[in-house]
BALOBA-1460 file (C-alpha; in Angstrom, 3 decimals):
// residues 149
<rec num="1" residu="x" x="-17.502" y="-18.909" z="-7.374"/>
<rec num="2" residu="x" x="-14.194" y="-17.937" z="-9.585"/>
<rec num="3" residu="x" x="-15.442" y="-15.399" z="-11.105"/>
<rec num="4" residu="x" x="-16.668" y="-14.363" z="-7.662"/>
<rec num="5" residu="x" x="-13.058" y="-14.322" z="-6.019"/>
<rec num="6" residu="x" x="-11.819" y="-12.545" z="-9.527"/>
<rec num="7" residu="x" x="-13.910" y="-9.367" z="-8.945"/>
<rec num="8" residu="x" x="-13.778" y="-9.181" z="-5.341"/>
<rec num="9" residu="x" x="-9.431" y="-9.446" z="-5.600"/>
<rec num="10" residu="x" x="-9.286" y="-7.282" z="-7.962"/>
<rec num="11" residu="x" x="-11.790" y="-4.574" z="-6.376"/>
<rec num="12" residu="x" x="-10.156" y="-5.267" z="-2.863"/>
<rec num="13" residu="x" x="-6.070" y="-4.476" z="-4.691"/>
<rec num="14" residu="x" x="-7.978" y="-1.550" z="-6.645"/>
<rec num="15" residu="x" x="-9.611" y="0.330" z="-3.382"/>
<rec num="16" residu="x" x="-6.196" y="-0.028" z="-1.776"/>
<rec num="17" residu="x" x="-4.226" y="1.572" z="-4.889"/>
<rec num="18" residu="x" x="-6.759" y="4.500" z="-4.686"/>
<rec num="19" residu="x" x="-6.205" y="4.640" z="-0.758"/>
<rec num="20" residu="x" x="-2.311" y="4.638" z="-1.316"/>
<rec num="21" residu="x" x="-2.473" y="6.739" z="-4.206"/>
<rec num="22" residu="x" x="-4.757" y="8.983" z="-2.202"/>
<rec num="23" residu="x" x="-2.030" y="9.390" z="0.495"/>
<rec num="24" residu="x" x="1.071" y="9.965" z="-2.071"/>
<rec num="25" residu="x" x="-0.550" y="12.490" z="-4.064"/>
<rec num="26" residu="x" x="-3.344" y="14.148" z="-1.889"/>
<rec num="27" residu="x" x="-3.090" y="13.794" z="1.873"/>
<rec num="28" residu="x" x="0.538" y="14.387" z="2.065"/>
<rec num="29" residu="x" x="0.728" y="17.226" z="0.190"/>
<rec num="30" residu="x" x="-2.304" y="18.643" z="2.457"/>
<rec num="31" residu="x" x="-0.927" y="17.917" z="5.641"/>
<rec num="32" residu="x" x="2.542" y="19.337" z="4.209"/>
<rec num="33" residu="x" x="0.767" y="22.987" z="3.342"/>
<rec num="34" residu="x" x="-0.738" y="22.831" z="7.292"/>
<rec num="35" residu="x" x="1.222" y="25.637" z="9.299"/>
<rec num="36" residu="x" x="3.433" y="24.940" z="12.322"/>
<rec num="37" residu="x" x="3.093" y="21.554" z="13.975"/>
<rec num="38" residu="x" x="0.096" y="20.485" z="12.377"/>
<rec num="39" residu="x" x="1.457" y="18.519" z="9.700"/>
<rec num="40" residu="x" x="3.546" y="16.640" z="11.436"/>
<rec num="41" residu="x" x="0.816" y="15.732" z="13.849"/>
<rec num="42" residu="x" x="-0.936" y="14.828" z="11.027"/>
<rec num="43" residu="x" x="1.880" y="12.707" z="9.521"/>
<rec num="44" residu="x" x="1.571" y="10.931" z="12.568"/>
<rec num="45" residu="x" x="-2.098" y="10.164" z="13.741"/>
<rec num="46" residu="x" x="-2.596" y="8.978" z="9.551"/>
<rec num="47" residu="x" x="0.764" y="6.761" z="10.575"/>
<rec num="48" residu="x" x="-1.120" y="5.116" z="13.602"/>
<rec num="49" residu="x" x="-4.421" y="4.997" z="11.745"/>
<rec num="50" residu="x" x="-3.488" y="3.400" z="9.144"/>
<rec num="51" residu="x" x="-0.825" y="1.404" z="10.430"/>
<rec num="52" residu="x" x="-3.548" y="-0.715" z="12.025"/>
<rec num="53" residu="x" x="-5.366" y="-1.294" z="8.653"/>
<rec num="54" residu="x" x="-2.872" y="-1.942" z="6.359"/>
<rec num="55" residu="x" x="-0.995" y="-4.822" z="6.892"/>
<rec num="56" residu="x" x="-4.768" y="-6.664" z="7.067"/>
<rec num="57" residu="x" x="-5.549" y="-5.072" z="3.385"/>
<rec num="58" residu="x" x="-1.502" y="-6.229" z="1.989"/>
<rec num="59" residu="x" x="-1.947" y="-9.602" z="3.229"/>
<rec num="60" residu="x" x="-5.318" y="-9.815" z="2.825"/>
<rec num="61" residu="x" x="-4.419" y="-8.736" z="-1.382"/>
<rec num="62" residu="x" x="-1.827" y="-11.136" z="-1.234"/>
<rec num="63" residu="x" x="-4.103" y="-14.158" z="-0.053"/>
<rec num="64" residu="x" x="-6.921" y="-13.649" z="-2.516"/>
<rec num="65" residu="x" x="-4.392" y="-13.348" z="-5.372"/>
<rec num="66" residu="x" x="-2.758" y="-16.598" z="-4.113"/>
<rec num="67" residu="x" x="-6.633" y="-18.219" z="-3.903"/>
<rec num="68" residu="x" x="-7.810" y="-16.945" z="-7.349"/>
<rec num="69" residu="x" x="-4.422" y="-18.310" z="-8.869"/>
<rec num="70" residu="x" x="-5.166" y="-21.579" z="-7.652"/>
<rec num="71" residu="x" x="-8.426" y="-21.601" z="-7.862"/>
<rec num="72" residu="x" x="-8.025" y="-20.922" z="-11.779"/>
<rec num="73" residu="x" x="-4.498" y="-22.301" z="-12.487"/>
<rec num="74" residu="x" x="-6.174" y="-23.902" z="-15.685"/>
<rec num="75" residu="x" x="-7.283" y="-20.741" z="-17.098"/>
<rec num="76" residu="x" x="-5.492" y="-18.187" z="-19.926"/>
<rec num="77" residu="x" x="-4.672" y="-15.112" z="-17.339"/>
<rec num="78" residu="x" x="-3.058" y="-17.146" z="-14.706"/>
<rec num="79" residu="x" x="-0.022" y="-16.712" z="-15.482"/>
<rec num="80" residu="x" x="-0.621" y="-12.167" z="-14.796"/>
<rec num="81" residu="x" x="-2.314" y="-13.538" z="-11.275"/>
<rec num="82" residu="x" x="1.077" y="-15.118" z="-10.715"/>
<rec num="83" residu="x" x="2.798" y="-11.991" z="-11.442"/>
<rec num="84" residu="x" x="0.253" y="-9.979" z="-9.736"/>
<rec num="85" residu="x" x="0.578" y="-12.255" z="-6.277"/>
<rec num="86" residu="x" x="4.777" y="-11.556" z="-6.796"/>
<rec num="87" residu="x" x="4.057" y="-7.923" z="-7.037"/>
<rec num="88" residu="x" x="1.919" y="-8.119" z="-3.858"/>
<rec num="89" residu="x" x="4.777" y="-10.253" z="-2.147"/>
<rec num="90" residu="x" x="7.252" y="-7.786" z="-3.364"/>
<rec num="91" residu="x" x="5.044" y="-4.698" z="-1.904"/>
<rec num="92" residu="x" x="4.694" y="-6.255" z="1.807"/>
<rec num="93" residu="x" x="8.425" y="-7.068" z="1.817"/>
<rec num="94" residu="x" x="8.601" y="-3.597" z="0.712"/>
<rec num="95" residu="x" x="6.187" y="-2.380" z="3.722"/>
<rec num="96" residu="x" x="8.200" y="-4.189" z="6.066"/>
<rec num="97" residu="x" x="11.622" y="-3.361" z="5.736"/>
<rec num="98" residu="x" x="11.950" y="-0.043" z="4.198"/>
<rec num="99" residu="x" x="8.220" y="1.673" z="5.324"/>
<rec num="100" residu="x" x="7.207" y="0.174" z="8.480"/>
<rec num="101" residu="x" x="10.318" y="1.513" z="10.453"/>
<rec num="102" residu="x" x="9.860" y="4.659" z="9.512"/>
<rec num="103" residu="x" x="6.092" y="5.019" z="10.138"/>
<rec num="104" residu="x" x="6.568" y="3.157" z="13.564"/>
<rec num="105" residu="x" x="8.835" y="5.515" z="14.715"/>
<rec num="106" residu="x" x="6.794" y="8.528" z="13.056"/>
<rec num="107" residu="x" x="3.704" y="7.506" z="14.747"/>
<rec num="108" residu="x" x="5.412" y="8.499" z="18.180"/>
<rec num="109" residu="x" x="6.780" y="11.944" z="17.719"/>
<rec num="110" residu="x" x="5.212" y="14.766" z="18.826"/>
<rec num="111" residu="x" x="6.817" y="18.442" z="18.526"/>
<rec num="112" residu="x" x="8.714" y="17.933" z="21.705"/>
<rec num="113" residu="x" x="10.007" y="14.803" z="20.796"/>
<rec num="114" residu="x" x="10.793" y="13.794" z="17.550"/>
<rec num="115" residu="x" x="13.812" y="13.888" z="16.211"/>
<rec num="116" residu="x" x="16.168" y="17.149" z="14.247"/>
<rec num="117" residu="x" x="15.463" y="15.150" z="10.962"/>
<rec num="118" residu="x" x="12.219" y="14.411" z="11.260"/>
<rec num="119" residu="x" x="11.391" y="15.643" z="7.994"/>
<rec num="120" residu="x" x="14.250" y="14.122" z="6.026"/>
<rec num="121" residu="x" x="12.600" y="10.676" z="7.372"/>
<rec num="122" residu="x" x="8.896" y="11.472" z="6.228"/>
<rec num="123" residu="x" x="10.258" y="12.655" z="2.697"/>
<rec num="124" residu="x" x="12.146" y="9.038" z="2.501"/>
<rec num="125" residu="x" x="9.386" y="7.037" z="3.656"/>
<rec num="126" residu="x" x="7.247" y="9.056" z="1.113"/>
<rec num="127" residu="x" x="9.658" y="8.288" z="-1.927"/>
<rec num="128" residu="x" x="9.157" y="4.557" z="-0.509"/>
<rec num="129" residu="x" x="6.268" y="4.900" z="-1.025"/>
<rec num="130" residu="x" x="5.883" y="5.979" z="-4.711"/>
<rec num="131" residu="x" x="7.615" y="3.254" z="-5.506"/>
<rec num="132" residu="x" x="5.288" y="0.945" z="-3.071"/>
<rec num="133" residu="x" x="2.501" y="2.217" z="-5.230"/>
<rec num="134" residu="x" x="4.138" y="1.748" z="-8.398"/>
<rec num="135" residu="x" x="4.390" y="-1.952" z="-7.415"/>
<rec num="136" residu="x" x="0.592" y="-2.246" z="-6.750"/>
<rec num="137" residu="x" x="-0.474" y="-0.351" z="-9.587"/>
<rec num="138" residu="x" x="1.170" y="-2.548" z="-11.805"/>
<rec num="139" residu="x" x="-0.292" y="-5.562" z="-9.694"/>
<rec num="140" residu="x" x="-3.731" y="-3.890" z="-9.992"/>
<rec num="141" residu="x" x="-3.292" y="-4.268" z="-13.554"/>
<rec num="142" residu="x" x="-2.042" y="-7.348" z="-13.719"/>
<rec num="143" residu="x" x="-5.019" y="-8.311" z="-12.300"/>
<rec num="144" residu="x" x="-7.396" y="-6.432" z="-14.112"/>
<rec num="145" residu="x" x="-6.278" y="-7.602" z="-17.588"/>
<rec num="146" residu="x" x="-6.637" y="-10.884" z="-15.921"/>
<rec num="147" residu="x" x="-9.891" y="-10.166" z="-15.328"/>
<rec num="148" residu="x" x="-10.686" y="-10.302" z="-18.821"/>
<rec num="149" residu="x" x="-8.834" y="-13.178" z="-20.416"/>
């Protein structure tokens, strides 16, 4: 059952580095290139889409990290689930005061309505986000080296 939870945390924290990772270094830059309006339209139907998802997968992360520590507080890699679960804390404290605010208010504007520095916000919520992803990289492979002890 251990080694169950093991594979299926560190899977679950991998598929959502990829997804973020994805989104800092792929979608952004596409829907940046898009003429006219369409990027920021884009900007903000990916910030309602995924703004329903994600704070499922972070906690989600978070609680299977917290299980498999637990569950295998005996074993040799416990200690990198430990610092893998702070990393995941540190991420959705992350999401929720420096990200979050941004996207929620992102996920509103349209051309008519958002605001003069619209694009000052997106570029801060997108260096936010480099940094978010830094976090759960290093929490991916926290867990991942885990994974093998």
């Amino acid at each position: 059952m251990l080694t169950t939870l093991e594979v299926l945390t560190t899977v679950v924290v991998g598929v959502m580095v990829g997804v973020e990772f994805s989104v800092a270094f792929v979608m952004n830059r596409i829907l940046d290139a898009l003429p006219e309006d369409s990027g920021q339209l884009g900007h903000a139907h990916g910030g309602r889409m995924l703004g329903r998802v994600m704070p499922f997968w972070y906690i989600g992360s978070l609680v299977l990290a917290g299980a498999w520590a637990t569950a295998g507080r005996h074993d040799a890699g416990t200690g990198l689930v430990v610092t893998a679960a702070g990393l995941l804390i540190l991420s959705v404290v992350m999401s929720v005061l420096l990200l979050v605010p941004i996207n929620n208010r992102n996920r509103t504007w349209t051309p008519e309505n958002r605001p003069a520095d619209w694009k000052r916000q997106l570029d801060r919520w997108g260096r936010f986000h480099y940094v978010r992803l830094a976090v759960i990289l290093a929490a991916f492979a926290f867990l991942a080296t885990a994974l093998t002890r």
